[in-house]
LOKEVO-229826 format. One line per 8 residues: number of its first residue (from 1); their letters; for each residue x, y, z of C-alpha. Coordinates in steps of 0.001 Angstrom, whole numbers, plus 524288, in hexadecimal, padded with zeros to 5 digits. Each point is the difference from the previous one (the first is absolute). Example, Ala and Ser with C-alpha at 12.3 -4.5 7.8 and 13.67 -1.06 7.14 Angstrom:
// LOKEVO-229826
1 = AS = 8300C/7EE6C/81E78  8055A/80D70/7FD6C
***
This chain:
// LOKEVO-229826
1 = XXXXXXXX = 7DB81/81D03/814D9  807BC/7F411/80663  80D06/800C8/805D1  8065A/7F494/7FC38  80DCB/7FB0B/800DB  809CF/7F534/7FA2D  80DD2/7FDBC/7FD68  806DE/8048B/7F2F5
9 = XXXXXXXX = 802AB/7F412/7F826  80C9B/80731/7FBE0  80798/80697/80B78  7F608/7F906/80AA4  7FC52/80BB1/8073D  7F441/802BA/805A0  7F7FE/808FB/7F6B1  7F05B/8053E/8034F
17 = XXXXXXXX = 7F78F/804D9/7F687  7F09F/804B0/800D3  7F791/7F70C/7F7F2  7F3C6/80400/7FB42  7F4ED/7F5C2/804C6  7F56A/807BE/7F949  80550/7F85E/7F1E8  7FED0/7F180/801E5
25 = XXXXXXXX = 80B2E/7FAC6/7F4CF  80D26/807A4/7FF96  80BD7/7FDF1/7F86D  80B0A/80AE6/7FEB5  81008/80290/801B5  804CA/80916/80905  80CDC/80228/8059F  8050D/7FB00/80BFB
33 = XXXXXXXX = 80144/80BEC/8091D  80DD5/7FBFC/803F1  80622/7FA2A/7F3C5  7F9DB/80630/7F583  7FDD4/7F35A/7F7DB  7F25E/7FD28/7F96E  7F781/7F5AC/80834  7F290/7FA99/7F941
41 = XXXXXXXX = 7F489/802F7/80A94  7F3F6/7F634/7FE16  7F626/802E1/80A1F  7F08C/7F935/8023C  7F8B1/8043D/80863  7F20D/7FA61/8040F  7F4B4/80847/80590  80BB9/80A17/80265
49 = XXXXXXXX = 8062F/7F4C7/806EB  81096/7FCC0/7FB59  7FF5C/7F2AD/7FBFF  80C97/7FE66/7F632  80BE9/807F8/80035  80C43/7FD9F/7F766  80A42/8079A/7FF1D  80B7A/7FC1C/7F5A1
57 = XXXX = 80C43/80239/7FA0D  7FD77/80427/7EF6D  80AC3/7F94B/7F736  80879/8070B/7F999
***
C-alpha cells in the first residue's frame, strides 16, 4: 500500500488515502475525508510504480 495525497476538487483540502499498487488499473468514488462529497479515484500503476492519478468532482 501507497500513501498518496491530493487536494479535494470540492472544498480543496488536502486529503491522503492508501492506494493499493498490487492492482495495476483502478477506478472508484470515495468520500473526501473532510467534506464528505463523492470524488472519482482513477489510479495506474506500472510495475507497482504510480503513474496516473485523478481525482474529480462527480456531477450531480
Amino acid at each position: 500500500m501507497d500513501e498518496h495525497t491530493f487536494q479535494c476538487p470540492y472544498c480543496w483540502e488536502t486529503v491522503s488515502m492508501l492506494l493499493d499498487s498490487s492492482i495495476s488499473e483502478q477506478q472508484y468514488i470515495e468520500d473526501c475525508e473532510v467534506c464528505c462529497n463523492p470524488i472519482e479515484i482513477t489510479v495506474h500503476f506500472d510495475d507497482q510504480v504510480l503513474v496516473g492519478f485523478q481525482a474529480e468532482s462527480i456531477e450531480q
